[in-house]
PAFI-782160 format. One record per atom (N, C-alpha, C): residue number from 1; y, x, z. Coordinates in nm, 4 decimals. Atoms other than C-alpha are relative to their C-alpha. Layout:
N
> num  yy  xx  zz
> NUM  Y  X  Z $
...
// end
This chain:
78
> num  yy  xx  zz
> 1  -0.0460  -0.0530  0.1266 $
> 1  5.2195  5.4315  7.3394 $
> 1  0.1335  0.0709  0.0235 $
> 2  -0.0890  -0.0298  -0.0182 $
> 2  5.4576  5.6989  7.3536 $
> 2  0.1306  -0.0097  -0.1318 $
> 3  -0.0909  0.0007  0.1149 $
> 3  5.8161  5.6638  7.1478 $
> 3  0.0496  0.0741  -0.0323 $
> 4  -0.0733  -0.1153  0.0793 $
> 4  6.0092  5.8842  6.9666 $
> 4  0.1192  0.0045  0.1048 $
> 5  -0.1235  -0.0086  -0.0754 $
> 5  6.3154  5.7676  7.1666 $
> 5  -0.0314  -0.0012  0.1333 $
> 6  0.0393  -0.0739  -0.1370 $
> 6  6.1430  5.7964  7.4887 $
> 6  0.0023  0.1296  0.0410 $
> 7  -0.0180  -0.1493  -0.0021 $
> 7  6.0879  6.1605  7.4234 $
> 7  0.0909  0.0762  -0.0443 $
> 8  -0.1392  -0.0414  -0.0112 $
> 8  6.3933  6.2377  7.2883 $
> 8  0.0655  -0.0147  0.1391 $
> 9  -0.0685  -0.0091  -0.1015 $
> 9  6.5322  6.1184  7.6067 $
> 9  -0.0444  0.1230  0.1251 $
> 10  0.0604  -0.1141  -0.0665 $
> 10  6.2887  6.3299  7.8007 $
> 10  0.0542  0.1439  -0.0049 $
> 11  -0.0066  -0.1554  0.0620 $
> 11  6.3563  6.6301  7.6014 $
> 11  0.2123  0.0304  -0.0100 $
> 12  -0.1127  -0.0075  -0.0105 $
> 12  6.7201  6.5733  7.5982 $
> 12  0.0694  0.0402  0.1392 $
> 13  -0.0655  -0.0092  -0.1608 $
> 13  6.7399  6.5892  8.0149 $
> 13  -0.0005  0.1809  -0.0121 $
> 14  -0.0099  -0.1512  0.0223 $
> 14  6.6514  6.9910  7.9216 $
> 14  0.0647  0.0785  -0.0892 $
> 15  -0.0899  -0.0742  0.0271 $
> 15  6.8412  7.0821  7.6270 $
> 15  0.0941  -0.1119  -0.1293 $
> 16  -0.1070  0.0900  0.0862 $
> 16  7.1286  6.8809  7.3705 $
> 16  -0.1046  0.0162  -0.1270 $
> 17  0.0511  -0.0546  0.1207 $
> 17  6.9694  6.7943  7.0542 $
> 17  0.1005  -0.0735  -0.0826 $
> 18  -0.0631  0.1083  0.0913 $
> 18  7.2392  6.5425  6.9003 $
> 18  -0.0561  -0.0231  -0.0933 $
> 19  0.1098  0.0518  0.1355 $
> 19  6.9853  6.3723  6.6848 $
> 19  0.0667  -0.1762  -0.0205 $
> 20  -0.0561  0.1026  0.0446 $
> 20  7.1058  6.0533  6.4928 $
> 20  -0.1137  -0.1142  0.1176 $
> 21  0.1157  0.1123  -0.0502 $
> 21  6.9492  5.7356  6.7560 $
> 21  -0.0499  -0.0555  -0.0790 $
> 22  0.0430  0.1272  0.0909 $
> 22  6.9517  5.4886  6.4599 $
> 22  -0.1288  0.0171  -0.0781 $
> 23  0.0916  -0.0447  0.0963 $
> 23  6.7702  5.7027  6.2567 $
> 23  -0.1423  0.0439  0.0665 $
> 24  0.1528  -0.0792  -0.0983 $
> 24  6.4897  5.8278  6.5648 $
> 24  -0.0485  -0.1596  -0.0257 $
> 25  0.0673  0.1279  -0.0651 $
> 25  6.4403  5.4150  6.6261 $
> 25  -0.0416  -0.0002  -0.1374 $
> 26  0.0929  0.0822  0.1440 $
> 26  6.3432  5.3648  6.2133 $
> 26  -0.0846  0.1297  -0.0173 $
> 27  0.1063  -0.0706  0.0601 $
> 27  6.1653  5.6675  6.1664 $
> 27  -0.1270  -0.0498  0.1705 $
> 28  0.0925  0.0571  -0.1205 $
> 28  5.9838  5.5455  6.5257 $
> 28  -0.0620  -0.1309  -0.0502 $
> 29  0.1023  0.1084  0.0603 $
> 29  5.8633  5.2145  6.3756 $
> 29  -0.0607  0.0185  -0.1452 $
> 30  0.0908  0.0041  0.1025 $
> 30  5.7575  5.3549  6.0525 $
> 30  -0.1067  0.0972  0.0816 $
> 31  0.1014  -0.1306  -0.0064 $
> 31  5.5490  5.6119  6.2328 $
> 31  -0.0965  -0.0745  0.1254 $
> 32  0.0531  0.1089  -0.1178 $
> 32  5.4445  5.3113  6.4941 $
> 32  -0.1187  -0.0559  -0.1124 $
> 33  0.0734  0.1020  0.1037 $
> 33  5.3102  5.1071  6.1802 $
> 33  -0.0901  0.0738  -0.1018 $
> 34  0.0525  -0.0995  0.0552 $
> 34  5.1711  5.3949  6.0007 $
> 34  -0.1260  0.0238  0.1120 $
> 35  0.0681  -0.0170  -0.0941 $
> 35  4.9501  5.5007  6.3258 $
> 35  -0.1199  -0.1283  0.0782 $
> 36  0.0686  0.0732  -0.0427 $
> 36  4.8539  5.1717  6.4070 $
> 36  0.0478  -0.1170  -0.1140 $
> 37  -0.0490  0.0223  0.1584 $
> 37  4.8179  5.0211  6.0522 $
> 37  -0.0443  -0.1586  0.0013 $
> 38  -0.0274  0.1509  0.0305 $
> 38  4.8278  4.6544  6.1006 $
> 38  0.0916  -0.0172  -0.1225 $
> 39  -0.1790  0.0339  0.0987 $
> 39  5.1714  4.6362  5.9414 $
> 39  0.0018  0.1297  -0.1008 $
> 40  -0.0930  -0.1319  0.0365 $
> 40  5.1297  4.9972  5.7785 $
> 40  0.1140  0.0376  -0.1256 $
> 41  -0.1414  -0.0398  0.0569 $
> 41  5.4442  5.1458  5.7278 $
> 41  0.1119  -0.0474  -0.0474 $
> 42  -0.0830  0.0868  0.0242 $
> 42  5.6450  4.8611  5.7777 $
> 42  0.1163  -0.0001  0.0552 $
> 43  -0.1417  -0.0059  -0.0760 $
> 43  6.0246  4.8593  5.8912 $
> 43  -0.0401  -0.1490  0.0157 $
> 44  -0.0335  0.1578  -0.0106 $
> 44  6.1136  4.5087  6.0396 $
> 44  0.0661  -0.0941  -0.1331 $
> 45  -0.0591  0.0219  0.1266 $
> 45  6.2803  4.4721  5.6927 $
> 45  -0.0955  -0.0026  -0.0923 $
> 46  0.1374  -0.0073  0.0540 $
> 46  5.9201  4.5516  5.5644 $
> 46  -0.0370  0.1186  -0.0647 $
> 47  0.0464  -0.1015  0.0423 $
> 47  5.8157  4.7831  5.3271 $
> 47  0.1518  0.1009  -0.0153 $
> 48  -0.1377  -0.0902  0.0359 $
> 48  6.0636  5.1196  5.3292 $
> 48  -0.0276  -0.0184  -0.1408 $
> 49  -0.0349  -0.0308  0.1356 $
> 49  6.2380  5.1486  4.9873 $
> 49  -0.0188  0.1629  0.0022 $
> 50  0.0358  -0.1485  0.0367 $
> 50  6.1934  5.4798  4.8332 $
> 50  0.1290  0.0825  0.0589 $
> 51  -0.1255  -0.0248  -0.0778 $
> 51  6.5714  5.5493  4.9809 $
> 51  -0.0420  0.0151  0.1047 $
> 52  -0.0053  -0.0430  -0.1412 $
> 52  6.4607  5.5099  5.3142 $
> 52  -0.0839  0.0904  0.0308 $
> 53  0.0996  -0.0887  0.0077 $
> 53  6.1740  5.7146  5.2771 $
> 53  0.0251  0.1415  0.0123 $
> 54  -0.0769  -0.1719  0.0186 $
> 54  6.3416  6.0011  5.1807 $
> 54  0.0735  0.0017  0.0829 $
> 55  -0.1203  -0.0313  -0.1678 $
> 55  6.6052  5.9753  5.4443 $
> 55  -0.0560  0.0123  0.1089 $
> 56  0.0941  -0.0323  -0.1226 $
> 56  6.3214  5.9332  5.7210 $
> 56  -0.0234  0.1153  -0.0147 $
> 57  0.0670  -0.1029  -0.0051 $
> 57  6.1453  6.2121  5.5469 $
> 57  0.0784  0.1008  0.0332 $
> 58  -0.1093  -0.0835  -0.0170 $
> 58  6.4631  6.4394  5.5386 $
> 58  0.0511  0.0363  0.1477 $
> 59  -0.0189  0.0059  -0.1738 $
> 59  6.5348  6.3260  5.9369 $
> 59  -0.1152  0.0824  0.0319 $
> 60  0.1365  -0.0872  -0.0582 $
> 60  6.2041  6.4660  6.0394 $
> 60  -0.0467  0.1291  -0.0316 $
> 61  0.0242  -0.1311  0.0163 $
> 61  6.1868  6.7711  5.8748 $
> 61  0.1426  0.0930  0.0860 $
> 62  -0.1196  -0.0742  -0.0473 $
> 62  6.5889  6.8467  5.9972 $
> 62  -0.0585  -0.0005  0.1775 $
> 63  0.0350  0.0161  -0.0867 $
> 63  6.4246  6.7466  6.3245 $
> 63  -0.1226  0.1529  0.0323 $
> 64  0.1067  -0.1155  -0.0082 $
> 64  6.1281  6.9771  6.3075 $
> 64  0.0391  0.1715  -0.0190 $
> 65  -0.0786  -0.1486  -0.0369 $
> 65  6.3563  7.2775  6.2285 $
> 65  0.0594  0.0003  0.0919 $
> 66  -0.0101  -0.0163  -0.1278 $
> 66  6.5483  7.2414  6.4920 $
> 66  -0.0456  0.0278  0.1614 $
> 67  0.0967  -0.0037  -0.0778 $
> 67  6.3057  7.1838  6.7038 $
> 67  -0.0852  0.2008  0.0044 $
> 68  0.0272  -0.1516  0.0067 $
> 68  6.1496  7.5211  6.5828 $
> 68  0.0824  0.0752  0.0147 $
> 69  -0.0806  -0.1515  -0.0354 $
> 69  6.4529  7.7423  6.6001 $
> 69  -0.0172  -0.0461  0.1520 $
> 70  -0.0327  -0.0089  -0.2050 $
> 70  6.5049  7.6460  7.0031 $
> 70  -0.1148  0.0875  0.0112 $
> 71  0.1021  -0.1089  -0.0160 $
> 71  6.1298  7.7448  6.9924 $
> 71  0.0054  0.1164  0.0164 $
> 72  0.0269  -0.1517  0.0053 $
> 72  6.1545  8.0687  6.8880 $
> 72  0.0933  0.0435  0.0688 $
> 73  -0.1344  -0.0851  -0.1342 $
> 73  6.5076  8.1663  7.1016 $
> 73  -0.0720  -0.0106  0.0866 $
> 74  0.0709  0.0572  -0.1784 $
> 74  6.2980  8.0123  7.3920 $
> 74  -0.0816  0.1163  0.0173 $
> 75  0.1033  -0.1319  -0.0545 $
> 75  6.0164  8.2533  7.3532 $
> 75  0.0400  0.1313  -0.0747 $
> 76  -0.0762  -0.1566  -0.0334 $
> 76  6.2432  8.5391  7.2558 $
> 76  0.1155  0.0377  0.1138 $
> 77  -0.1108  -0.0344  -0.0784 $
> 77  6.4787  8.4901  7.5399 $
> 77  -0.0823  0.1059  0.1391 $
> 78  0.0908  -0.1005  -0.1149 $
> 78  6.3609  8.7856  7.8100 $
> 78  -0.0101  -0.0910  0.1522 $
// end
Protein backbone atom coordinates (compact mmCIF):
# COMPACT_ATOMS: atom_id res chain seq x y z
CA UNK A 1 0.00 0.00 0.00
CA UNK A 2 1.47 3.06 -1.15
CA UNK A 3 1.34 6.43 1.26
CA UNK A 4 0.85 9.78 0.64
CA UNK A 5 3.95 10.54 2.77
CA UNK A 6 5.98 7.99 1.10
CA UNK A 7 5.45 9.74 -2.16
CA UNK A 8 5.78 12.98 -1.09
CA UNK A 9 9.13 11.97 0.02
CA UNK A 10 9.85 10.40 -3.32
CA UNK A 11 8.67 13.32 -5.20
CA UNK A 12 10.32 15.72 -2.94
CA UNK A 13 14.08 14.09 -3.73
CA UNK A 14 13.18 15.91 -7.43
CA UNK A 15 11.57 19.09 -6.75
CA UNK A 16 10.51 21.31 -3.17
CA UNK A 17 6.92 21.10 -2.63
CA UNK A 18 6.63 22.48 1.12
CA UNK A 19 3.40 20.70 1.73
CA UNK A 20 2.02 20.81 5.39
CA UNK A 21 3.33 16.86 6.87
CA UNK A 22 0.54 16.93 9.53
CA UNK A 23 -1.93 17.60 7.18
CA UNK A 24 -0.45 14.81 4.19
CA UNK A 25 -0.49 12.06 7.37
CA UNK A 26 -4.61 12.93 8.07
CA UNK A 27 -5.61 13.38 4.71
CA UNK A 28 -3.42 9.82 4.22
CA UNK A 29 -5.58 7.91 6.73
CA UNK A 30 -8.80 9.29 5.60
CA UNK A 31 -7.99 8.27 2.07
CA UNK A 32 -6.45 4.80 3.65
CA UNK A 33 -10.00 4.17 5.32
CA UNK A 34 -12.00 5.42 2.51
CA UNK A 35 -10.11 2.89 -0.06
CA UNK A 36 -10.12 0.13 2.14
CA UNK A 37 -13.53 0.68 3.89
CA UNK A 38 -13.36 -1.34 6.99
CA UNK A 39 -13.15 1.80 9.10
CA UNK A 40 -14.47 4.06 6.11
CA UNK A 41 -13.31 7.36 6.46
CA UNK A 42 -12.15 7.16 9.78
CA UNK A 43 -9.36 9.43 11.43
CA UNK A 44 -7.93 7.63 14.59
CA UNK A 45 -10.21 10.21 16.35
CA UNK A 46 -12.98 8.54 14.15
CA UNK A 47 -15.36 10.02 12.09
CA UNK A 48 -13.89 13.55 10.42
CA UNK A 49 -16.04 16.50 11.64
CA UNK A 50 -17.33 18.56 8.87
CA UNK A 51 -14.18 21.03 9.84
CA UNK A 52 -11.82 18.53 9.04
CA UNK A 53 -13.33 17.64 5.96
CA UNK A 54 -13.14 20.77 4.50
CA UNK A 55 -9.61 21.40 5.52
CA UNK A 56 -8.56 17.87 4.00
CA UNK A 57 -10.69 18.78 1.08
CA UNK A 58 -9.07 22.31 0.70
CA UNK A 59 -5.33 20.49 1.29
CA UNK A 60 -5.88 18.32 -1.70
CA UNK A 61 -7.15 20.49 -4.09
CA UNK A 62 -4.11 23.28 -3.01
CA UNK A 63 -2.10 20.10 -3.54
CA UNK A 64 -3.46 19.18 -6.92
CA UNK A 65 -2.83 22.75 -8.24
CA UNK A 66 0.36 22.80 -7.48
CA UNK A 67 1.03 19.78 -8.55
CA UNK A 68 -0.49 20.90 -11.97
CA UNK A 69 1.28 24.18 -12.42
CA UNK A 70 4.98 22.28 -12.07
CA UNK A 71 3.19 20.08 -14.72
CA UNK A 72 2.66 22.38 -17.18
CA UNK A 73 6.28 24.53 -16.69
CA UNK A 74 7.71 20.90 -16.92
CA UNK A 75 6.24 20.24 -20.27
CA UNK A 76 6.70 23.81 -21.44
CA UNK A 77 10.26 24.02 -20.39
CA UNK A 78 12.32 23.47 -23.98
Amino acid sequence: MLRLETLLGTVEKEMALNLNLSLIKRLDEVYISARYPSDLGLLPSGKPSIQDAKELYEFANDIHAKIKKLLEEFANTP
